[in-house]
N, C-alpha and C positions, 0 to 999 in steps of 0.2 A: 676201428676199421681194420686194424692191422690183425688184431685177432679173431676177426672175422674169415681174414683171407686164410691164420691158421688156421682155423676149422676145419674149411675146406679143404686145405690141403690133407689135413690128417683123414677125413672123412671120405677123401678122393684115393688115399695109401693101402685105408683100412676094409673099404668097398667092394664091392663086385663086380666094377664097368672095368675099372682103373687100375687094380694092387700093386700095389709093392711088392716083391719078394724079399727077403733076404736070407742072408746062410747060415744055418744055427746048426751045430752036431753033423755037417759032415752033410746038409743036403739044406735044398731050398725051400723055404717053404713063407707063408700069406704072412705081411707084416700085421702085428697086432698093435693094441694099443701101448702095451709094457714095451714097445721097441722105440718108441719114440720119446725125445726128450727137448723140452723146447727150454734155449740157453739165452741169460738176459745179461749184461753186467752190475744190472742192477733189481734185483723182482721186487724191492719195493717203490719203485718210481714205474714200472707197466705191467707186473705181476699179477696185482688186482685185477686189472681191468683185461688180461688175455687169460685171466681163470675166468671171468664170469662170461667172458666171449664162449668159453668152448665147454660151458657147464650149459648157459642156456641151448647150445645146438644138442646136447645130451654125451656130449663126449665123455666119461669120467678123469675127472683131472685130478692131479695132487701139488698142492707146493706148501712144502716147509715152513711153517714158520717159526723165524731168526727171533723173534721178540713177542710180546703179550702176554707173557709167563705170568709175571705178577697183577694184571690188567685184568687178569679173568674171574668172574664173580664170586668161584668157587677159592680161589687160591689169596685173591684179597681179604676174604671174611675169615679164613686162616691166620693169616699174617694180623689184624685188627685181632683175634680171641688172643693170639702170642701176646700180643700189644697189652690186652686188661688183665693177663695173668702174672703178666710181668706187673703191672701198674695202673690196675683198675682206676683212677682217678685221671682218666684220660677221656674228656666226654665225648669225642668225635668217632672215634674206635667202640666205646662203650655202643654205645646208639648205633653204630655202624651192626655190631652183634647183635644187638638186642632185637636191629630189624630185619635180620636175613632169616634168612630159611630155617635157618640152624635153631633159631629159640620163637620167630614169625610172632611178634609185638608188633599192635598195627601204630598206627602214624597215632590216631586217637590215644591211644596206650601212653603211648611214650609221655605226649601234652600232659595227661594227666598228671600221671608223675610226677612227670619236671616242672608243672605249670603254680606248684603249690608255693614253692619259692628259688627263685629265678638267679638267686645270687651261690645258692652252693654249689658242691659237685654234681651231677650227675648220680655220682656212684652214694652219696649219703642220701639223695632220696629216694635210690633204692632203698635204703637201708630202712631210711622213714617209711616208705611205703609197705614193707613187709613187717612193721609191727601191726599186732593188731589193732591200735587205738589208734589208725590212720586215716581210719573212716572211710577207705577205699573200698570198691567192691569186693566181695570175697574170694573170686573167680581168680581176681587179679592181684590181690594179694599172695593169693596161693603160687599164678605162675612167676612175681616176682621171689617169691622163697624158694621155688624148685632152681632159678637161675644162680640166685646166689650160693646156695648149698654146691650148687657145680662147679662154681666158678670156686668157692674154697677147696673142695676139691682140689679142683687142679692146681690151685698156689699150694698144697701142700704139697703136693706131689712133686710137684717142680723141684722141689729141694734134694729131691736121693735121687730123683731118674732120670735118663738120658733123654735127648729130644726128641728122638724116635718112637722111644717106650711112651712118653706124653704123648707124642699125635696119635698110638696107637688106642691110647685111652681115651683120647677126644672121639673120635673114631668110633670103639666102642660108645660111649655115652651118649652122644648125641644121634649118631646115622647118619651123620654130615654126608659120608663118602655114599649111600645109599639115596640119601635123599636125592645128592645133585643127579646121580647115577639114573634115576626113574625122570629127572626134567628135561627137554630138547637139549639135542648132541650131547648127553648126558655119557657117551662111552670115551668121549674126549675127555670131560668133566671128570669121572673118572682115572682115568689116566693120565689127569693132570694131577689129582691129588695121592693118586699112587706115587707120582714122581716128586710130588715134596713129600714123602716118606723118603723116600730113598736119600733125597739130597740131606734130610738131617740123619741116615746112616754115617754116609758121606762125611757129615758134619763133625759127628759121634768121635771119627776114628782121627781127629785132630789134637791139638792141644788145647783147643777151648772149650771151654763148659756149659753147659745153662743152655735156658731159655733165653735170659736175658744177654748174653751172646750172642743166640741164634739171629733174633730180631734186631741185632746190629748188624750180624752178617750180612742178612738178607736190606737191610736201610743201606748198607754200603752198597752193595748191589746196582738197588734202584737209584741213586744218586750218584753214578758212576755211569750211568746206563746200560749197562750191562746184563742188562733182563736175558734170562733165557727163553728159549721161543717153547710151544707147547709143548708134550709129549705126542711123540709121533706115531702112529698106528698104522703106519704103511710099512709092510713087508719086501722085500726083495722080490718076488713072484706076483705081488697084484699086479693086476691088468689094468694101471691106471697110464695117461699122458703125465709125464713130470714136468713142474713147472721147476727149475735152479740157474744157481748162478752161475757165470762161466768162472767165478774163481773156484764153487762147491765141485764144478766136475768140465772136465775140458771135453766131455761125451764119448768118451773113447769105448766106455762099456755099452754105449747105445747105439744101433745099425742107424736111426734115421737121428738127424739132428736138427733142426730148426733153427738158427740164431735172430731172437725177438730185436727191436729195437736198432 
């Protein structure tokens, strides 16, 4: 209800019955959407629910987010390929890869494989599976040899390159950053995986090494809670409502203010 009545309010500022003015450069002129900013102390406790209040009236709204970084399907299936480069004999990561986008093994696939005998790793039946006396289709022979060839790849790489330079090779190899790039909100998708390049720059220029560093980095991270929130794609000039916290901005840079909650 509450962001309901924001709505209105914003849609009564921004109007033609009703406006707002305010003073920008020395003269007045029609409040827009970029002058408004609605303050919560808390936007994950009513954030959600007065963004979708004022996205269903058609408002365009924006609010930050503080957390999901690692949550996101593109940047988890990242973080799992780190995981069997470092340590392919990890079956939950393995299978996590094997069924994303990235290398698209279906659910059938996998049974197959794995179904011949239930007590090894994971990763040794691949290995069974890509001989040829496996008696497996040929189809699927082949894409489990194309996966493994890549994945040796990258553990040998792992050893002289920086973590940068490896994601940059993943990247190249697979179309990872391409593929999520062409799937719904894929320019976020994007820009989330741009941003873990950056963060293993970041990484690069410390005293620690590896892959297998990185993947502790990042485990410390998430066991600490300390996820970083998306990559953000809102500029200083869109004409969006912002949704933040009153500790993120006290609104001083914003003519209209709204305090939520």
């Amino acid at each position: 209800y509450e962001g309901k009545v924001i709505a209105d309010l914003i849609k009564e500022y921004t109007g033609n019955e009703r406006p707002y003015y305010v003073y920008d450069k020395g003269a007045y002129r029609r409040a827009q959407y970029g002058d408004i900013v609605i303050l919560a102390r808390s936007t994950k406790a009513i954030g959600q629910q007065i963004y979708d209040a004022l996205a269903s009236e058609g408002i365009p709204v924006h609010m930050e987010n503080t957390k999901g970084f690692f949550d996101t399907r593109e940047i988890s299936v990242m973080v799992n390929l780190f995981s069997i480069i470092d340590n392919p004999r990890q079956d939950i990561p393995l299978a996590a890869v094997l069924r994303s986008q990235m290398f698209d093994f279906t659910d059938e696939e996998l049974a197959i494989i794995r179904g011949r005998d239930k007590k090894r790793d994971f990763y040794d039946s691949l290995l069974e599976a890509a001989r040829e006396s496996s008696q497996l289709p040929e189809d699927l022979v082949r894409k489990v040899s194309s996966f493994l060839e890549l994945l040796q790849r990258f553990r040998r790489k792992m050893t002289y390159v920086t973590v940068a330079d490896m994601i940059e090779d993943i990247y190249d190899c697979t179309h990872i950053d391409h593929i999520f790039a062409a799937m719904k909100n894929g320019v976020q998708r994007k820009a989330n995986l741009d941003m873990l390049w950056e963060r293993a720059r970041e990484f690069d220029k410390t005293s620690y090494r590896g892959l297998y560093q990185f993947v502790r980095y990042i485990s410390g991270i998430k066991k600490r809670e300390e996820d970083m929130g998306e990559a953000n794609l809102l500029g200083d000039r869109d004409n969006v409502v912002r949704i933040m916290t009153i500790h993120k901005s006290k609104g001083l840079e914003f003519p209209i203010c709204i305090i939520a909650g």
